[in-house]
N, CA, C and O atoms as a printed pandas DataFrame, in Angstrom:
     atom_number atom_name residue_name chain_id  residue_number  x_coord  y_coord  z_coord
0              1         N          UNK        A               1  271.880   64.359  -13.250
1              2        CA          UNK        A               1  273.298   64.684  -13.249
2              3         C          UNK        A               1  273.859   64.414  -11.860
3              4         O          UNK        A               1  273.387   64.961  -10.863
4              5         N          UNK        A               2  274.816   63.609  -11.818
5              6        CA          UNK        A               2  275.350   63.732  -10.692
6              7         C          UNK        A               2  276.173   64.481   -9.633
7              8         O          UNK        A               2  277.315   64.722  -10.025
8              9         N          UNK        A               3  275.961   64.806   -8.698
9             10        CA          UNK        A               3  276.231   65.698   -8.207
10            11         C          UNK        A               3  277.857   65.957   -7.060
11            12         O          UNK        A               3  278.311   66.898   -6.409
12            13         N          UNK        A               4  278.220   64.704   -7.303
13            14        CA          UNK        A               4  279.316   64.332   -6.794
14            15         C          UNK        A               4  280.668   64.859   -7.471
15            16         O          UNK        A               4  281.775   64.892   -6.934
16            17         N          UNK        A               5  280.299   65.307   -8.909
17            18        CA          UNK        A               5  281.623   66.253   -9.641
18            19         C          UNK        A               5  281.637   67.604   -9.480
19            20         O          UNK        A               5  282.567   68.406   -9.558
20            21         N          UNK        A               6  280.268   67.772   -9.201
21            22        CA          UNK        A               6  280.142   69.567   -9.156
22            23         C          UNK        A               6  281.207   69.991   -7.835
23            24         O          UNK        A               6  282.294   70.561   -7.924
24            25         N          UNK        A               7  280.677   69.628   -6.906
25            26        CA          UNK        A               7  281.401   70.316   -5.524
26            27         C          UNK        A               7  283.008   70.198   -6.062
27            28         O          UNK        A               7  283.411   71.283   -6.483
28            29         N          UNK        A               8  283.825   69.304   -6.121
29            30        CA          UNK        A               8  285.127   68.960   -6.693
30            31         C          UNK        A               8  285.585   69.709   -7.686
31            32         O          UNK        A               8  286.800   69.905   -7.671
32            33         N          UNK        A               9  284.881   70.254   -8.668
33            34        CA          UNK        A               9  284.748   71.221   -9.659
34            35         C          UNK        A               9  284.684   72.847   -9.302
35            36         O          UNK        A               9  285.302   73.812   -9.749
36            37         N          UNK        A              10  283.638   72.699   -8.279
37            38        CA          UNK        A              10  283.442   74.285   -8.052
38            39         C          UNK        A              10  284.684   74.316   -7.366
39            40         O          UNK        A              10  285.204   75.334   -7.820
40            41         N          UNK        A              11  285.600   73.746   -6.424
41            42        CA          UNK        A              11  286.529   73.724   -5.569
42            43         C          UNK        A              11  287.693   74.359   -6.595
43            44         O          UNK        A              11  288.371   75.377   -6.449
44            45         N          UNK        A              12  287.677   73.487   -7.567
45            46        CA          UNK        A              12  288.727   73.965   -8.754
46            47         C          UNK        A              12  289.124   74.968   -9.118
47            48         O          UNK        A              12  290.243   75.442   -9.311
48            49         N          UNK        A              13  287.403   75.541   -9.284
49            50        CA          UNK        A              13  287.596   76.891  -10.154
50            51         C          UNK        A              13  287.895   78.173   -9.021
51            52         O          UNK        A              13  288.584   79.179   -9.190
52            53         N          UNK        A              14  286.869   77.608   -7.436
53            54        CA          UNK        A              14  287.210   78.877   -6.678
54            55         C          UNK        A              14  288.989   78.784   -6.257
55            56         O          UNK        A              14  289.526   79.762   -5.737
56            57         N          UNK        A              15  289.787   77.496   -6.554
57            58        CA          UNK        A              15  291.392   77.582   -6.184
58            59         C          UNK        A              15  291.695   78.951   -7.028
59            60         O          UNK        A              15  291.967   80.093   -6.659
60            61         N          UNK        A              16  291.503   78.242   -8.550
61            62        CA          UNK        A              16  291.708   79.016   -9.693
62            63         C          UNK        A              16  291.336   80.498   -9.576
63            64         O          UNK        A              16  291.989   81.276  -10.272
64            65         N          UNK        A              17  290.394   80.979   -8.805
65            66        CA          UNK        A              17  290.037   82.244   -8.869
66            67         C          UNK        A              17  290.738   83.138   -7.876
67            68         O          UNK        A              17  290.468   84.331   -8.016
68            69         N          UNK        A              18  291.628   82.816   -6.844
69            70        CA          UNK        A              18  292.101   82.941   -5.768
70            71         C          UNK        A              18  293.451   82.994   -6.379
71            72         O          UNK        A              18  294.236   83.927   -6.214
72            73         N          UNK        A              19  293.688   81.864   -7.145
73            74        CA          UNK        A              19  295.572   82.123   -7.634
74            75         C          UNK        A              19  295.337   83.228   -8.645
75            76         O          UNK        A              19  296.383   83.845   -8.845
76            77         N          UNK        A              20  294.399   83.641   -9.287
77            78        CA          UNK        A              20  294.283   84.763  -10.320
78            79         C          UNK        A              20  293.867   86.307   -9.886
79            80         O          UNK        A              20  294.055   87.306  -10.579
80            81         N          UNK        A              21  293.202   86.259   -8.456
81            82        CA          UNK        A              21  293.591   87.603   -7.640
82            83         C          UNK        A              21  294.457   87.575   -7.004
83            84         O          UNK        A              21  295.019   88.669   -6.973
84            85         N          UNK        A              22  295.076   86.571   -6.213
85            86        CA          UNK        A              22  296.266   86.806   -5.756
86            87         C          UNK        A              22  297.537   87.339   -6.777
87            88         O          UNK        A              22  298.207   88.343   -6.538
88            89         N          UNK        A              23  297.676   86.668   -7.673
89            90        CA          UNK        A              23  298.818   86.974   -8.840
90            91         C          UNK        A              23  298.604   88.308   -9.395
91            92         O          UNK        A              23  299.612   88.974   -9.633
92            93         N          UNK        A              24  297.304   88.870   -9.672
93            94        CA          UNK        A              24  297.382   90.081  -10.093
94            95         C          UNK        A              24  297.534   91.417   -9.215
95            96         O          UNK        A              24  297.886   92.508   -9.663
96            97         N          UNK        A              25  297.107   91.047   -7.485
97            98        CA          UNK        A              25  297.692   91.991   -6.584
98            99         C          UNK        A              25  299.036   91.831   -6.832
99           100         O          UNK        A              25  299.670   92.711   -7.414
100          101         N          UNK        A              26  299.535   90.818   -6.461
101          102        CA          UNK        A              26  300.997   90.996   -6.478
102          103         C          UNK        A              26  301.961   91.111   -7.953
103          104         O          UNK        A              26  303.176   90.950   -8.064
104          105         N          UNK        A              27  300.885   91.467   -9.077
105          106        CA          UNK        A              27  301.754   91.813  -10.623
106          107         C          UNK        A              27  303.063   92.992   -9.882
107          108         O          UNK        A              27  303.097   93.681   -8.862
108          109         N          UNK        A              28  303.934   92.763  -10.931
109          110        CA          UNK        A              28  304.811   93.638  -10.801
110          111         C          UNK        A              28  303.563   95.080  -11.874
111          112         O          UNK        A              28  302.600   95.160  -12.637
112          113         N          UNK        A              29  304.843   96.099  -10.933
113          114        CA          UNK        A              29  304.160   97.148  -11.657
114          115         C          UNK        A              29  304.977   98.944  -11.230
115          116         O          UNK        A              29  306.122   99.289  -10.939
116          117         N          UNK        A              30  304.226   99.369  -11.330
117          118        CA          UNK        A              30  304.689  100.688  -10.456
118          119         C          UNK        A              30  304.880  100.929   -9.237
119          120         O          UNK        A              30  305.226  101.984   -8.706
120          121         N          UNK        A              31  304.612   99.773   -8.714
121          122        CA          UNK        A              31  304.486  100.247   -7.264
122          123         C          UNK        A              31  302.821  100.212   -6.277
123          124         O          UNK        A              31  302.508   99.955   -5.114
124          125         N          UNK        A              32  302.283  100.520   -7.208
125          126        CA          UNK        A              32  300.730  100.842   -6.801
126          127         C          UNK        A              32  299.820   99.726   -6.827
127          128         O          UNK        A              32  300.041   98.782   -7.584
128          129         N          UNK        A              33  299.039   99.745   -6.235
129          130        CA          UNK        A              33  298.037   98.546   -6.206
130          131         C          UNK        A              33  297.275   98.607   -7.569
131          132         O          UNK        A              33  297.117   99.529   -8.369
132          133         N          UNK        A              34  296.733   96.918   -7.553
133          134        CA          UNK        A              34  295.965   97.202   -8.890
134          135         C          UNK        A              34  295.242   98.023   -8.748
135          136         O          UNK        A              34  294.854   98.462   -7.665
136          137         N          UNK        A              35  294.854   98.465  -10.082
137          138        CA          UNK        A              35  293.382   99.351  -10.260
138          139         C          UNK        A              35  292.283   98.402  -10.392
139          140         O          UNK        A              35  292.424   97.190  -10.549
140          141         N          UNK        A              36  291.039   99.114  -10.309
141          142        CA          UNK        A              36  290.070   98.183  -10.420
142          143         C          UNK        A              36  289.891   97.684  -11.713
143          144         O          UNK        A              36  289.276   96.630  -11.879
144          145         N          UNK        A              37  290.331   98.280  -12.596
145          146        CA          UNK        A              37  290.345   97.387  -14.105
146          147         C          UNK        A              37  290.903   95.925  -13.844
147          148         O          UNK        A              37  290.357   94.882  -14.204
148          149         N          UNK        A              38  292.097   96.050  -13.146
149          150        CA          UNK        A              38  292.522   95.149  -13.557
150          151         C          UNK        A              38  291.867   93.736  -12.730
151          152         O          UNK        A              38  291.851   92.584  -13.163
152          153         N          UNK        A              39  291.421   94.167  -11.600
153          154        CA          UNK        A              39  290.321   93.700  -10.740
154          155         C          UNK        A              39  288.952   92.680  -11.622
155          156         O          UNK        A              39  288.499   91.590  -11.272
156          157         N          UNK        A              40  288.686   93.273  -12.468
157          158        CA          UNK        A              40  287.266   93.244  -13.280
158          159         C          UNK        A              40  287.074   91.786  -13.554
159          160         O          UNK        A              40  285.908   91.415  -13.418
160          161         N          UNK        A              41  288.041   90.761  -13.950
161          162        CA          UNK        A              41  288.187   89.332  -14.420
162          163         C          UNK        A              41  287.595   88.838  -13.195
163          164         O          UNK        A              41  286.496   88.326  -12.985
164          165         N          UNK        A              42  288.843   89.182  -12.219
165          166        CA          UNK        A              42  289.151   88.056  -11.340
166          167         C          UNK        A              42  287.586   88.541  -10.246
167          168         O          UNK        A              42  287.120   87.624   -9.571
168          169         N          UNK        A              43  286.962   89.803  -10.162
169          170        CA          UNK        A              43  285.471   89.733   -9.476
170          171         C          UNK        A              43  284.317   89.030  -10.407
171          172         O          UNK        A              43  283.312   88.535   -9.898
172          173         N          UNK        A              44  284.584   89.035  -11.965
173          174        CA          UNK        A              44  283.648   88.316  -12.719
174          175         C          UNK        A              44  283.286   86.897  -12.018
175          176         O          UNK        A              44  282.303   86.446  -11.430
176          177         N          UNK        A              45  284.713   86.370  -12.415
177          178        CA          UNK        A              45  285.135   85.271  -11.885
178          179         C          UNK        A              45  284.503   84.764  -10.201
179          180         O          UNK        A              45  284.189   83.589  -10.013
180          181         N          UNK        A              46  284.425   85.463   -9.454
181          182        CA          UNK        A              46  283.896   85.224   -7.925
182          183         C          UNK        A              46  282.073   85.369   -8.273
183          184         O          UNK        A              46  281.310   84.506   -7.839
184          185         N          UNK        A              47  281.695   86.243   -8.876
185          186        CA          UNK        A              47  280.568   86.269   -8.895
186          187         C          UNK        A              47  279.673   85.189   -9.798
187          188         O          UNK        A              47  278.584   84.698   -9.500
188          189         N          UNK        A              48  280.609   84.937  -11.196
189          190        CA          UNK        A              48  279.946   83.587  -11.704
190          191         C          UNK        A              48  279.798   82.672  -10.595
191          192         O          UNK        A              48  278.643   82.278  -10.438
192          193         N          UNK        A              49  280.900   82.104   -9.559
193          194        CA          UNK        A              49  281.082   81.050   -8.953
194          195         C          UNK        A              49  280.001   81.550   -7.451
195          196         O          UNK        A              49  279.753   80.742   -6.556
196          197         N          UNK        A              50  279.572   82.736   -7.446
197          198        CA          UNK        A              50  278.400   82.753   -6.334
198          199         C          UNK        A              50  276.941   82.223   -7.525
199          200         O          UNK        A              50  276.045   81.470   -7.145
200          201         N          UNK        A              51  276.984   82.588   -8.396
201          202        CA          UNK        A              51  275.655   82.100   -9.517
202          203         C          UNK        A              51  276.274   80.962   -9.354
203          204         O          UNK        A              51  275.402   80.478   -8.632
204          205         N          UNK        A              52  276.854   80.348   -9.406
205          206        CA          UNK        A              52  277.389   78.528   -9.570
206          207         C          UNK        A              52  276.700   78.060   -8.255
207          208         O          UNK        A              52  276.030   77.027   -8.277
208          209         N          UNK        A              53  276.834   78.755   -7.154
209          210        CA          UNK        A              53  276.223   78.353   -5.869
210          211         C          UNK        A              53  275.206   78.378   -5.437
211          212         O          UNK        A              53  275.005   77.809   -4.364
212          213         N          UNK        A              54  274.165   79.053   -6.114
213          214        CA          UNK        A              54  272.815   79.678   -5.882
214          215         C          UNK        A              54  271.758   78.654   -7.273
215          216         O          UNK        A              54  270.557   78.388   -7.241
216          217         N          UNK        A              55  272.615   78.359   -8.166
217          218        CA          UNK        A              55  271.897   77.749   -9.146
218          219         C          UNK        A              55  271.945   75.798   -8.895
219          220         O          UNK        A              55  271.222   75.039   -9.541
220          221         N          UNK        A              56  272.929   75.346   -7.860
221          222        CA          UNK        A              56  272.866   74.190   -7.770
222          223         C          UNK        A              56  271.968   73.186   -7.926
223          224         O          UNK        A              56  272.158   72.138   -8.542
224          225         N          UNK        A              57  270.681   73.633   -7.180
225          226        CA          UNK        A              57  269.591   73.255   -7.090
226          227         C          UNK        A              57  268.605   73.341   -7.972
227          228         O          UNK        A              57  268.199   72.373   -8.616
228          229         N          UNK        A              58  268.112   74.603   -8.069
229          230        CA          UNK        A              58  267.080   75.118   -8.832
230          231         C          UNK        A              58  267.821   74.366  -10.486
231          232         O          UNK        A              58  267.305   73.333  -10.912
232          233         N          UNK        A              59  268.639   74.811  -11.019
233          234        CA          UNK        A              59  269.129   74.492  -12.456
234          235         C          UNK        A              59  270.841   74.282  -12.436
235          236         O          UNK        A              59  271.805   75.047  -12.459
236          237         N          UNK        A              60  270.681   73.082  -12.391
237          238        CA          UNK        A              60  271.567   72.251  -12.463
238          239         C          UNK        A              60  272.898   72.408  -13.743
239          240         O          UNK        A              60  274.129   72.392  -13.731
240          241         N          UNK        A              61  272.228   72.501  -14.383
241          242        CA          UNK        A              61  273.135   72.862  -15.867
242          243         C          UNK        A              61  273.577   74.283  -16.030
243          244         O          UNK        A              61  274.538   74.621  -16.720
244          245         N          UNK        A              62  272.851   75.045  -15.385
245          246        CA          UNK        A              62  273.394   76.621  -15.283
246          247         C          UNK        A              62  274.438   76.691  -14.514
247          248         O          UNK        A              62  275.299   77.499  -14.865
248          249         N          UNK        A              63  274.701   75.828  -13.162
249          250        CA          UNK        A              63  275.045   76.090  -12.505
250          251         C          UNK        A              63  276.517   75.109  -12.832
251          252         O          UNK        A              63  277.458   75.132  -12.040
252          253         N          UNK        A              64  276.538   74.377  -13.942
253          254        CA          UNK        A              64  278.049   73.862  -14.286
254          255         C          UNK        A              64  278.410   75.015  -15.069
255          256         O          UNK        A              64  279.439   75.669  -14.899
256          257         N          UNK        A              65  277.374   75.277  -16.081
257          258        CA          UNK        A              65  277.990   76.448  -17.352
258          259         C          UNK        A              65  278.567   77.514  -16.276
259          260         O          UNK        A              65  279.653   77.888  -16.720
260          261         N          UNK        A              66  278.295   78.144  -15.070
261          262        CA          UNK        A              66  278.567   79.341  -14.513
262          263         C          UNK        A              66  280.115   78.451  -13.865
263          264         O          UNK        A              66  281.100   79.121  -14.176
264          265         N          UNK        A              67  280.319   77.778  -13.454
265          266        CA          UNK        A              67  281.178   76.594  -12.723
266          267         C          UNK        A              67  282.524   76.872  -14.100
267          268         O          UNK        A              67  283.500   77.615  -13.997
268          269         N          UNK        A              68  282.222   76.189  -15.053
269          270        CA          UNK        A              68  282.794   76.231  -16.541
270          271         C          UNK        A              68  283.470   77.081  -16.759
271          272         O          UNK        A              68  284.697   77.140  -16.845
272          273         N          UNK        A              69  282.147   78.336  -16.942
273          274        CA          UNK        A              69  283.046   79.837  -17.332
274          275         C          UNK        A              69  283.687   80.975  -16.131
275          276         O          UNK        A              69  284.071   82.129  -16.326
276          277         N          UNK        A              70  283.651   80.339  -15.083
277          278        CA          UNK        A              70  284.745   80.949  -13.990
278          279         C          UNK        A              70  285.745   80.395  -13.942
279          280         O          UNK        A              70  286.682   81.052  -13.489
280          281         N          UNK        A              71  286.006   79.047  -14.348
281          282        CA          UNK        A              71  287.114   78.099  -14.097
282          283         C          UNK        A              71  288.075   78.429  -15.403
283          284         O          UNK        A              71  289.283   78.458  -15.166
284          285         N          UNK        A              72  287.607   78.703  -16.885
285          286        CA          UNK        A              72  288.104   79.523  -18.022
286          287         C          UNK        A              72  288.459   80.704  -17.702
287          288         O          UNK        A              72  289.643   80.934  -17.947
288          289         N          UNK        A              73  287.658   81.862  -17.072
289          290        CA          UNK        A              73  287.854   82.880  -17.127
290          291         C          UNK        A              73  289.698   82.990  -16.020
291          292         O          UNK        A              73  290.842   83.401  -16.211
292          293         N          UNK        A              74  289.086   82.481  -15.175
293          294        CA          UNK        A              74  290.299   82.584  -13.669
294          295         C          UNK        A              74  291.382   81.792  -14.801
295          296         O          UNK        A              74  292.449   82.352  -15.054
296          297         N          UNK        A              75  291.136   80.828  -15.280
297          298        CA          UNK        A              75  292.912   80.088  -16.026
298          299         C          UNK        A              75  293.247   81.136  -16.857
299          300         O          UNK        A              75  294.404   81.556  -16.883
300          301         N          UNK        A              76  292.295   81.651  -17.602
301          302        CA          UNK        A              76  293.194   82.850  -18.618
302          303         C          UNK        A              76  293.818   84.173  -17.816
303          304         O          UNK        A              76  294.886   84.761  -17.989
304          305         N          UNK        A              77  292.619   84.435  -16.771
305          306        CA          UNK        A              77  293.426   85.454  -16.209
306          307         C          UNK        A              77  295.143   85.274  -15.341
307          308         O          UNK        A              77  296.058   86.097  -15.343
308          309         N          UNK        A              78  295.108   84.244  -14.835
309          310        CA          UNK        A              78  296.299   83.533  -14.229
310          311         C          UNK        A              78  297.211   83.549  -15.600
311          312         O          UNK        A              78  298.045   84.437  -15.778
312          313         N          UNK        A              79  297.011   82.624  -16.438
313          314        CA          UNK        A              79  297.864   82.916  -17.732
314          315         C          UNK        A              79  298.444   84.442  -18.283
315          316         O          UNK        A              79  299.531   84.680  -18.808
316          317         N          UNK        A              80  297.368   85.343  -17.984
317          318        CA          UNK        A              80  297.428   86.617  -18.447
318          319         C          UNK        A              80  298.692   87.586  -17.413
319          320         O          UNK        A              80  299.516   88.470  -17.647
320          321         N          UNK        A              81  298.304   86.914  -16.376
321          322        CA          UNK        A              81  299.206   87.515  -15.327
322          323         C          UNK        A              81  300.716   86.699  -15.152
323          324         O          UNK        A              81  301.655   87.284  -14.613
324          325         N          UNK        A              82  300.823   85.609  -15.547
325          326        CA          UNK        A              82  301.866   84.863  -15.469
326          327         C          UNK        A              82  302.795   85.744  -16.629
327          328         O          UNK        A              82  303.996   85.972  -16.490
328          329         N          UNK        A              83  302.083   86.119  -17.632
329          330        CA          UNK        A              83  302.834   86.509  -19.266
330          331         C          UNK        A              83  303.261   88.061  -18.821
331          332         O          UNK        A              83  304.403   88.391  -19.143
332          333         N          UNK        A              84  302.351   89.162  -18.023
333          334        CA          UNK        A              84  303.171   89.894  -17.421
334          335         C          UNK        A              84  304.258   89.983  -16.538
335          336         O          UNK        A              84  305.024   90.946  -16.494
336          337         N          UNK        A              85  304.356   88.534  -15.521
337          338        CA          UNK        A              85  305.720   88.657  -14.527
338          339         C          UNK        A              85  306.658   88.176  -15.200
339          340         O          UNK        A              85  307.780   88.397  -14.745
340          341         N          UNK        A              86  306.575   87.433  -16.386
341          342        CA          UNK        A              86  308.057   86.576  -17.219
342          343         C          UNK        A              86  308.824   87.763  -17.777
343          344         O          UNK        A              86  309.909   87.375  -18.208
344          345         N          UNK        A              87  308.662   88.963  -17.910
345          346        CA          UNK        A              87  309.953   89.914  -18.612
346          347         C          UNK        A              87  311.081   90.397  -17.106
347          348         O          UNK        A              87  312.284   90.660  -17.122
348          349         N          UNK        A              88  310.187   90.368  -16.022
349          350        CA          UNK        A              88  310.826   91.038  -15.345
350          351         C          UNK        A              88  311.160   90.056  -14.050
351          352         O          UNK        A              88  311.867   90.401  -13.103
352          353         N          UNK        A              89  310.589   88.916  -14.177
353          354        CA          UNK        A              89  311.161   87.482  -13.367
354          355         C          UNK        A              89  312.331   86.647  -13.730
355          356         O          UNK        A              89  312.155   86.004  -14.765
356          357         N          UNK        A              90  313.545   86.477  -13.118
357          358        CA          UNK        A              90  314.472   85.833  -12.858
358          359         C          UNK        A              90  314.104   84.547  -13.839
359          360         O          UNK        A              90  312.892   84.401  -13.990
360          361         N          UNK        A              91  314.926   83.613  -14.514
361          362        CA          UNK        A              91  314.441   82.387  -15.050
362          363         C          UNK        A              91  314.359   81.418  -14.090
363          364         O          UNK        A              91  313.792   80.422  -14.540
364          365         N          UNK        A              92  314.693   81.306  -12.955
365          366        CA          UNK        A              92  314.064   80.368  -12.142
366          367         C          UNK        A              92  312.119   80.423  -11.756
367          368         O          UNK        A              92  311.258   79.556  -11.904
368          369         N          UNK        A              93  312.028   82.073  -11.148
369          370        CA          UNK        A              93  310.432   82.092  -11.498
370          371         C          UNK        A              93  309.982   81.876  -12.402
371          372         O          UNK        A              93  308.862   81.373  -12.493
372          373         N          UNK        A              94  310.974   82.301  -13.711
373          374        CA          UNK        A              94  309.601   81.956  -14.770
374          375         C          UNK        A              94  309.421   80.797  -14.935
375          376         O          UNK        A              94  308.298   80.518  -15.355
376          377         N          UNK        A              95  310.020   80.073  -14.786
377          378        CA          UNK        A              95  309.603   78.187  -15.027
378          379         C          UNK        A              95  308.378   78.133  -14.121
379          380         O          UNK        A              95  307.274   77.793  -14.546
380          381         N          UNK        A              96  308.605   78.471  -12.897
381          382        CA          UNK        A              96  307.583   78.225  -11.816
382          383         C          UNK        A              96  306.229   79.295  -12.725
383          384         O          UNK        A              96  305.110   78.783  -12.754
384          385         N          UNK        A              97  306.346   80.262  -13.196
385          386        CA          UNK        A              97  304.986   80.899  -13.453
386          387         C          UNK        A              97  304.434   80.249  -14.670
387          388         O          UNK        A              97  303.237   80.215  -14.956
388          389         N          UNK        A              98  305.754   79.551  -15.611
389          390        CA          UNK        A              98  304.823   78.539  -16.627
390          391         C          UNK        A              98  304.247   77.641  -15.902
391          392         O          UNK        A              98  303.165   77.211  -16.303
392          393         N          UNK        A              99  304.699   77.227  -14.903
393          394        CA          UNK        A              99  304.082   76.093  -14.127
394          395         C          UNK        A              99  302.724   76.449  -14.067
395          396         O          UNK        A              99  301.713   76.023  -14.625
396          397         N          UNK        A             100  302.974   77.402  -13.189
397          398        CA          UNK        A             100  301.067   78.084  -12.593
398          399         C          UNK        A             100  300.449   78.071  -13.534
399          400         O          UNK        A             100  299.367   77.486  -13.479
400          401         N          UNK        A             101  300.879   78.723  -14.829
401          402        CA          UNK        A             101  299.935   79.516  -16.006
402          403         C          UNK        A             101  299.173   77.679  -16.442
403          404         O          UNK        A             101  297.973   77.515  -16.660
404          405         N          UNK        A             102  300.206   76.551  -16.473
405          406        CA          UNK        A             102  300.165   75.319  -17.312
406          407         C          UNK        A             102  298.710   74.771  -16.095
407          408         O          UNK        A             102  297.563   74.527  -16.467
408          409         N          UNK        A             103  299.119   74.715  -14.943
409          410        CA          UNK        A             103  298.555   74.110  -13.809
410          411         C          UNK        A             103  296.824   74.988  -13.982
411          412         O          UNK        A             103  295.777   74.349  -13.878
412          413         N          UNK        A             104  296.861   76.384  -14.231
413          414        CA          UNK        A             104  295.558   76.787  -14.249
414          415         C          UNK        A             104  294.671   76.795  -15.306
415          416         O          UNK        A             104  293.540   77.275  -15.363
416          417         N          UNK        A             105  295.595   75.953  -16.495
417          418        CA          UNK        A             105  294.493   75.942  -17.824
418          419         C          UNK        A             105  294.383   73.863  -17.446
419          420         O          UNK        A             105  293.418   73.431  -18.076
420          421         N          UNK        A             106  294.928   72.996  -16.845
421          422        CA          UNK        A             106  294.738   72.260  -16.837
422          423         C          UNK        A             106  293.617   72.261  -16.151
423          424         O          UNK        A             106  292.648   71.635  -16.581
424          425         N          UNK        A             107  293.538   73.170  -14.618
425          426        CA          UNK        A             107  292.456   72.808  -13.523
426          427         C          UNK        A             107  291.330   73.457  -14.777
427          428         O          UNK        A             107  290.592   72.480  -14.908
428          429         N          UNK        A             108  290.982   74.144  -15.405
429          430        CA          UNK        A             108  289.997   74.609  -16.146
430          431         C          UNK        A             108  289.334   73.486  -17.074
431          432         O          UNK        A             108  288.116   73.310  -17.041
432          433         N          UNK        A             109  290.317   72.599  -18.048
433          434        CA          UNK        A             109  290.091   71.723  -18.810
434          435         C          UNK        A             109  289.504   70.633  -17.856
435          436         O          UNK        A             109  288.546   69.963  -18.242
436          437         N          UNK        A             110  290.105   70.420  -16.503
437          438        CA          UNK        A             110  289.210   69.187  -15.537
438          439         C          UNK        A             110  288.054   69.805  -15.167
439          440         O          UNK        A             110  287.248   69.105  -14.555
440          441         N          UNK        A             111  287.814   70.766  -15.351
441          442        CA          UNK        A             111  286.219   71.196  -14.721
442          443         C          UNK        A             111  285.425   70.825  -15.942
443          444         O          UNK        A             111  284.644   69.873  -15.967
444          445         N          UNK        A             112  285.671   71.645  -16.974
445          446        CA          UNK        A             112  284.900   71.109  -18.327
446          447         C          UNK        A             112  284.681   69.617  -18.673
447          448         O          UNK        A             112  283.792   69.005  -19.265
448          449         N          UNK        A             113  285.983   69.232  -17.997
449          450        CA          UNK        A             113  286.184   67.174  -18.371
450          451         C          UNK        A             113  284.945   66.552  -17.733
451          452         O          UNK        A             113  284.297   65.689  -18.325
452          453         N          UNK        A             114  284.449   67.249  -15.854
453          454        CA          UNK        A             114  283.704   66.560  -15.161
454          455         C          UNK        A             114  282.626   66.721  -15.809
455          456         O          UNK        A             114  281.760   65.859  -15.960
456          457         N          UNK        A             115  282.604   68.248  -16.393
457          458        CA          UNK        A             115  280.682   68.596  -16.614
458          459         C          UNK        A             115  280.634   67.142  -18.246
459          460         O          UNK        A             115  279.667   66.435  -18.526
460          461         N          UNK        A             116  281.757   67.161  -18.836
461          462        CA          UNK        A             116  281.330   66.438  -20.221
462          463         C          UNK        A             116  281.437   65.152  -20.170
463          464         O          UNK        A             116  280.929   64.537  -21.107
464          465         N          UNK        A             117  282.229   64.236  -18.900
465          466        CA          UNK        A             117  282.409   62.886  -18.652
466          467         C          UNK        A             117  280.762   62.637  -18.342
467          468         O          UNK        A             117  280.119   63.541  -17.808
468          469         N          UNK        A             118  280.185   61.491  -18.672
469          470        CA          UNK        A             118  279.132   60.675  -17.752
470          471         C          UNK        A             118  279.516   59.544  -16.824
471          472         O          UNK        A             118  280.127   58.545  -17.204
472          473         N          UNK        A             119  279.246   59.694  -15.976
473          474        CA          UNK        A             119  279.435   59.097  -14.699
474          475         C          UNK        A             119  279.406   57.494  -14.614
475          476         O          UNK        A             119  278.352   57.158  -15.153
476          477         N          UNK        A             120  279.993   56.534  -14.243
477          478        CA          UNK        A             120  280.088   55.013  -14.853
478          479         C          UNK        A             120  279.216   54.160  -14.164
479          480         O          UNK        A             120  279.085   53.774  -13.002
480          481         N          UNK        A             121  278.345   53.884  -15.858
481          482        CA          UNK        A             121  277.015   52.720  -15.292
482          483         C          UNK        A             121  276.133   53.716  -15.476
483          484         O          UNK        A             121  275.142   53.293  -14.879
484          485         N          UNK        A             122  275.825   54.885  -15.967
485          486        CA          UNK        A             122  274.880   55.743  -15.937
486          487         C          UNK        A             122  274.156   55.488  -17.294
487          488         O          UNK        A             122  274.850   55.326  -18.297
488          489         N          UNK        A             123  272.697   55.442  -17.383
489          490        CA          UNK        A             123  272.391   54.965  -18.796
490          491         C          UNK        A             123  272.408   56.557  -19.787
491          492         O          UNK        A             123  272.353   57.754  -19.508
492          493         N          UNK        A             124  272.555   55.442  -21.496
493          494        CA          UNK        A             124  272.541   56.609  -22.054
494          495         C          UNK        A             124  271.620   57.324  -22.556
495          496         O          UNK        A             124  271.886   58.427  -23.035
């Protein structure tokens, strides 16, 4: 497997995991910081992508599937958090948070694209 999509990939998903704790500190809300519930995704999410980092070597294929399902998990949570700021965001943000929500299921679908593309000239 080549190893030239992974790094580009993991990059993806740790953006993705970063716009999905950032967005959920800053959810609208009461006032109060998140709770750690709401926390729970977006640390899943960091810790698959430390197993994504630790498995590079040793198992290669674990270490896209962990790559995969942080890069899913972080786009839904971003989505999840985008669908809470649209009642109480201006319609100029909300275009911009469909943006994000659109932008973080795409970066998810290119991580899955790299692990399922084969690389050109590679036999089959």
């Amino acid at each position: 497997m080549p190893r030239t999509r992974f790094w580009p990939a993991l990059l993806v998903a740790v953006a993705l995991g970063a716009a999905a704790v950032l967005l959920r500190l800053l959810a609208p809300g009461d006032g109060t910081l998140a709770q750690a519930t709401d926390l729970l995704r977006p640390l899943i999410v960091g810790a698959s992508l430390c197993v994504a980092v630790l498995l590079r070597e040793r198992a290669p294929a674990g270490a896209w599937l962990a790559t995969v399902g942080a890069g899913g998990l972080a786009a839904l949570e971003v989505v999840g958090v985008a669908r809470d700021w649209i009642p109480v965001a201006g319609a100029e943000l909300s275009s911009w948070l469909v943006l994000v929500a659109e932008g973080g299921l795409l970066g998810a679908a290119s991580i899955s694209g790299a692990y399922g593309v084969r690389a050109l000239g590679s036999p089959r």
